[in-house]
Structures are given as C-alpha cells and as structure tokens.
N, C-alpha and C positions, 0 to 999 in steps of 0.2 A: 485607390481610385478616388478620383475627388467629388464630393458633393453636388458640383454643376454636372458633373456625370451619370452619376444614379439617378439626379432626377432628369434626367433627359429624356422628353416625353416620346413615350412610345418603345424605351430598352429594358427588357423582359431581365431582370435579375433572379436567377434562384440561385441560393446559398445553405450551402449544409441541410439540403432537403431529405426529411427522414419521413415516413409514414409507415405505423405498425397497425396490422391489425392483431390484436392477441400478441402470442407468441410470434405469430407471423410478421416479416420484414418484406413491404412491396417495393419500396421503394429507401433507398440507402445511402444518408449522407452526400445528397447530389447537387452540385453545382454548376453552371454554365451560364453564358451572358447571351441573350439573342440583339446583333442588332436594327435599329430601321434601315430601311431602303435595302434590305438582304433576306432572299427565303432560305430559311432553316428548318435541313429536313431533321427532326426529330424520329431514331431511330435505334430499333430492337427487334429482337426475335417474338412472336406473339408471348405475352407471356410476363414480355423484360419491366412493366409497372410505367408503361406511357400513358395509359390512359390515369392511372391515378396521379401522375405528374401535374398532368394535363386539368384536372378537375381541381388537384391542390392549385394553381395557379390562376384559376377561377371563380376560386371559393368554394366551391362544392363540396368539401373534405376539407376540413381541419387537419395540416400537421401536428405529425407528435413534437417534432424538431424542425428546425428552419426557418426560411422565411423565401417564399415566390413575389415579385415584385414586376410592376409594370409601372413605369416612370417615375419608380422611387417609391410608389404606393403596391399596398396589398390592394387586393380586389376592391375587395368589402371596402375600403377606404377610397376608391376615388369618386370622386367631384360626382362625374359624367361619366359613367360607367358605359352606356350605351354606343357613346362617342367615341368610347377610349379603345374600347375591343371588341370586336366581334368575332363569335364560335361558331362551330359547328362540329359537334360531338357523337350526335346520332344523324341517322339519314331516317330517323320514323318520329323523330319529334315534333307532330300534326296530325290534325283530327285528321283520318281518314274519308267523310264523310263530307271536308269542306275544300271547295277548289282550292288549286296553289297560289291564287291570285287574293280568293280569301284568307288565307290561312296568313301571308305577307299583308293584308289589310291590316287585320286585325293586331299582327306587332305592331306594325308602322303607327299606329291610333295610341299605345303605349308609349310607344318611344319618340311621340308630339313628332313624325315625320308624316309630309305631306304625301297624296296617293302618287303624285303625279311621280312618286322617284320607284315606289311599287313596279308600274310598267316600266320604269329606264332599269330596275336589275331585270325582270322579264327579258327582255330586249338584250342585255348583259350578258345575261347567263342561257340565252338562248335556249326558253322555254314559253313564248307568247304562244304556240299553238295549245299547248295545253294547259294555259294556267286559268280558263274554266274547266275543265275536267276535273273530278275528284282526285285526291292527291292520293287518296288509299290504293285507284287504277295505277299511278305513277311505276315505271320501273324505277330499280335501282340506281339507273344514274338518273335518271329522271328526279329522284328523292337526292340525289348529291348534290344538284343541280339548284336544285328550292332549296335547299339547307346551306348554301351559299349565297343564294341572296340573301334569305332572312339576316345572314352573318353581317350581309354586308349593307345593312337599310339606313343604316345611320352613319353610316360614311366612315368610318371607326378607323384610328390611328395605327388598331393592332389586329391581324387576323390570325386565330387559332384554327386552327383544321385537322382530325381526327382521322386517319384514311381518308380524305376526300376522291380518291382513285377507285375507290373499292366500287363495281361496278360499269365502270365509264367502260366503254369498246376504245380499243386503238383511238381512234376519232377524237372521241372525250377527251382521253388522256391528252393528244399532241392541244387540244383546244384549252387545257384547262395549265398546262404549261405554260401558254402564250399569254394567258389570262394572269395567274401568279404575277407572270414576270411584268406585265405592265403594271399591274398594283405597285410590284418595288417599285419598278421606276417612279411612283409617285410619292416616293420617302415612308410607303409602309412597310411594318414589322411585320413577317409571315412568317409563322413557324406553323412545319404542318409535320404529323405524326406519321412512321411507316414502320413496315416490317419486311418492304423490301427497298435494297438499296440500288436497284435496278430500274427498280419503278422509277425514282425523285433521282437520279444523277445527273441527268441533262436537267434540271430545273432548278435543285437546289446551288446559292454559294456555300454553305458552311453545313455542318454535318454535327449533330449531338449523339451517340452509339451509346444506349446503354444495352447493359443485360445481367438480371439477378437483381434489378432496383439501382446496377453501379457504373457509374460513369467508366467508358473503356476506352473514346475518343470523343477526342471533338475541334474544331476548328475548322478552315475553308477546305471545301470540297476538294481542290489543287493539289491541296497535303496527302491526300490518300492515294492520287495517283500515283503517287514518286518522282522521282529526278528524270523529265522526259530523256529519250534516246534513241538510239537505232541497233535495230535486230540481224545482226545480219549472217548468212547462210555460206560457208566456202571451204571447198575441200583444205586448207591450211591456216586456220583460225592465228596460231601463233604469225606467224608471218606476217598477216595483214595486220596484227596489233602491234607487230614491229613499225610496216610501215604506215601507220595511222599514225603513233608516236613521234616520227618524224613531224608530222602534218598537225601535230602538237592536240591530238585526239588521243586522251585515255580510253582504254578501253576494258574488258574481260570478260573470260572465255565461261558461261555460262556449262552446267551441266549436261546438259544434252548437244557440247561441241556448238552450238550458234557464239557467235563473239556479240556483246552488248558492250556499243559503242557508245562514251559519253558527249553524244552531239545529236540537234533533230538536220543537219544538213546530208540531207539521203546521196544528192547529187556530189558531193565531196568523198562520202565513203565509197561512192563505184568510181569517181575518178581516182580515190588511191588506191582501191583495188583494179584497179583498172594497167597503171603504170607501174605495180608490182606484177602484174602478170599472172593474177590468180583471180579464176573463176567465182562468180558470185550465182548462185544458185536462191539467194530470197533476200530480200531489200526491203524493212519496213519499219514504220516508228514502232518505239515501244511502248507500249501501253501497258498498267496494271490490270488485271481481273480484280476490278471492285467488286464482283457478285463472290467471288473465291475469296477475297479480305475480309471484307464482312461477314462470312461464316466463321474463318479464321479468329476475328477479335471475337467473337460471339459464342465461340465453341464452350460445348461442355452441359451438362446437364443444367437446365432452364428447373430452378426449382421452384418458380412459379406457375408453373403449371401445373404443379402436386402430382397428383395420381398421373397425369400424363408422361410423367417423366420416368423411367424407371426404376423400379425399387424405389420410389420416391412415396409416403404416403401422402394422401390428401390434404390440401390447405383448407380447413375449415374457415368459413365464411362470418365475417362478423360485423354487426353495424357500427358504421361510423358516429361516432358522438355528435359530429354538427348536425348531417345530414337525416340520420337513422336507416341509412344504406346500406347494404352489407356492402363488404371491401370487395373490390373487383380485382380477378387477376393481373388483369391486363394494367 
C-alpha cells in the first residue's frame, strides 16, 4: 500500500492489533482497513473484544502490539482530533442533572464550535423537544440520540459508533439507517460496532466479523450473501437442469430436492420449465441466511466471556497501563 494511501484522510488502518490484559488475550493480532464514504459494520458476538478495538483506536487503552490508525496518524497524534472523529461509546456519558442542549453546550465551548450548530444536530438528530429536559429523564434511544450529536458537533471526517441501535424502536432504527447513509454519501468514514448482523445489513457496505479478539471475515457486505440465484421447486429437478443447460443455465440439485439455478432471471427459469413440460411449484431468488452465517463464522465457545461460557473459568479484570481501567470484555 503506498504512502499517499495511508495517509488518506479519513482511512481507519488497524494492523496486527494485539491487546492483553494479564494473561488474558481481548483482542488478537487484528487487521482490517475501513474506508471513507462507506459504513462499516464492525462485528461480533458480545464478548468477541469490539469494544476494546474500539477504544484501542481512540486511544483510550494502550496496545500491547500494533498499531490503530486514522489517516495515517494514531489518535493521540492528530493535528485536530476533534475534527478528525467523532465517537460515541457510551449512551450515559452526561451529567444527568443537565439538559441535552446543555450537556451539547458545554462540548461545543471546548471544541471552539459555535451554539448555533448545537440546535442544527438537535434538529439532526431529532431531539429539539427534549433538549431542555434533563438528560438523566432521557430514554435509551433518547441517550443514542444526544450521543450522536455530541459525536457529531464538529463536523468530524470519521464517525465511531458503539451499538448505536441499542435501544431505538423500529422507527429509530429505519431513521438512523437513512441518517448513516447520508453521512457516507458526504465522503465520511463510519464504522459502527454490533453484535447482531441483522440489525446493520440493510445499512452497512462492508462487514469486519471478529470473535475470540480474531479476525474471521471481512470485506463488502455483497460477499456474504454469495453468488445470487434462483430457488426453484418441481417434481423432476434433473430434467429441468437438463433443460436450463440447454438455455446455457448451470444449475444443482440442492439437498432438500429444490434445483438452485445459476441465474437472478425468475421469468427465464419458468419459461424453460415451462416448454419442458414440468411443473413448477416455487419460484424465487436466492438469498443467503446472513443471521445463520454469522452464527456459523462465530460459532464455538466465546472465551471472553469467561465464566459465562462453559467450563470456561473467569477472566479476571485488570487495569490498563495508559488509562488505569480495568480491561473490558467486550
């Protein structure tokens, strides 16, 4: 990779990312590139060491090994930090005690932004009726909601996001899709953290899977589905894969007798099942079970989760040297 590429502002590099706490390994040797103008769901089973990815790339925790990069620079090392990324880690980092209008004041006064962009993420993030209200009243997407602006008060090249779903109703969710996707479209970096791959499929391009701290996939979202095609249902499966082959359609006969046909042209496979003369009883594209894949790469004892995992004992807890935080599962 050349030079004018790494530092291409705004492309999240992590390279041979290790983090130990103790004897303990959260995270393992982990590499992946995010880049601008594309959301990257960052994904694992609870447990799999996103969140301490997420904070190593932050600076919040010190690697044992590696190096997290955003535009060629570590955290701690850029310019305009404020500028360069904006997070949102927790949904309770705020007094409870002070509106959500203040609470976005009071950054915006740090990070030399004027008030009048306070009310435009208000407005944004579709929270003006309550951003006098104390924020401690705030429900839970209510608190996603103010932890999304704050992320976003300085305009930032890069957005981090941590579950930002955890809490939203249906509503949120489709709202906060539409919201992502016009950030890309304005050549930001999103990478946002999950532990379901159901939740972020309609939203994300590209997919980062770990589990156990280890990278298991990664690349565009497209790649998980497979090689699209057609499912199709008929009392003589051989036959019609005869005559598809004609009609120059690969096909094969799946386990459960359906024929999976290499073509998305629906209306082609009932016309040659049609003129062979053999009944078609179900017609549809094929699609993968991404919620069944993702258990699939994932499977197997999560040994970060210590005691929760079976005959697994406890991960004892230990503070991290930069911060003095004990190491988080997650």
């Amino acid at each position: 990779m050349t030079t004018a590429t790494t530092t291409r502002a705004g492309l999240i590099e992590v390279t041979g990312l290790t983090k130990r706490f103790g004897t303990f390994t959260a995270v393992d040797d982990l590499s992946f590139t995010v880049e601008p103008g594309r959301i990257t769901g960052f994904l694992g089973p609870n447990g799999a060491g996103k969140t301490t990815t997420l904070r190593m790339l932050l600076g919040l925790i010190r690697p044992t090994s590696g190096t997290a990069t955003i535009g060629g620079h570590p955290y701690v090392d850029l310019p305009h930090p404020l500028s360069s990324v904006g997070a949102a880690l927790e949904a309770t980092n705020f007094h409870p005690g002070r509106s959500g209008r203040d609470h976005l004041l009071v950054l915006a006064d740090t990070a030399d932004v004027p008030a009048s962009r306070v009310d435009e993420l208000l407005e944004l993030t579709g929270i003006p009726a309550a951003a006098r209200k104390r924020a401690g009243g705030y429900s839970m997407g209510m608190r996603q909601r103010l932890g999304l602006a704050a992320a976003l008060l300085a305009d930032p090249e890069v957005l981090v996001l941590d579950e930002p779903a955890n809490g939203l109703d249906p509503e949120g969710i489709r709202w906060l899709r539409g919201f992502l996707r016009h950030l890309s479209g304005q050549g930001k970096t999103i990478l946002v953290s999950s532990h379901l791959l159901r939740e972020v499929e309609q939203t994300v391009d590209d997919v980062v899977i770990i589990a156990n701290g280890r990278l298991v996939r990664s690349g565009p979202m497209a790649g998980l589905r497979g090689t699209p095609g057609a499912l199709v249902q008929t009392s003589d499966p051989a036959a019609l894969a005869g005559a598809l082959r004609v009609a120059d359609v690969t096909s094969t006969v799946a386990e459960d007798g359906s024929l999976v046909a290499d073509t998305t042209d629906l209306r082609l496979v009932g016309d040659v099942a049609l003129r062979a003369g053999l009944p078609v009883y179900g017609l549809a594209p094929r699609t993968a079970d991404l919620e069944a894949l993702f258990f699939e790469l994932t499977e197997g004892t999560n040994r970060n989760l210590g005691a929760g995992a079976a005959g697994s004992p406890a991960v004892p807890l230990e503070r991290d040297a930069m911060t003095g935080e004990e190491g988080a599962n997650e």
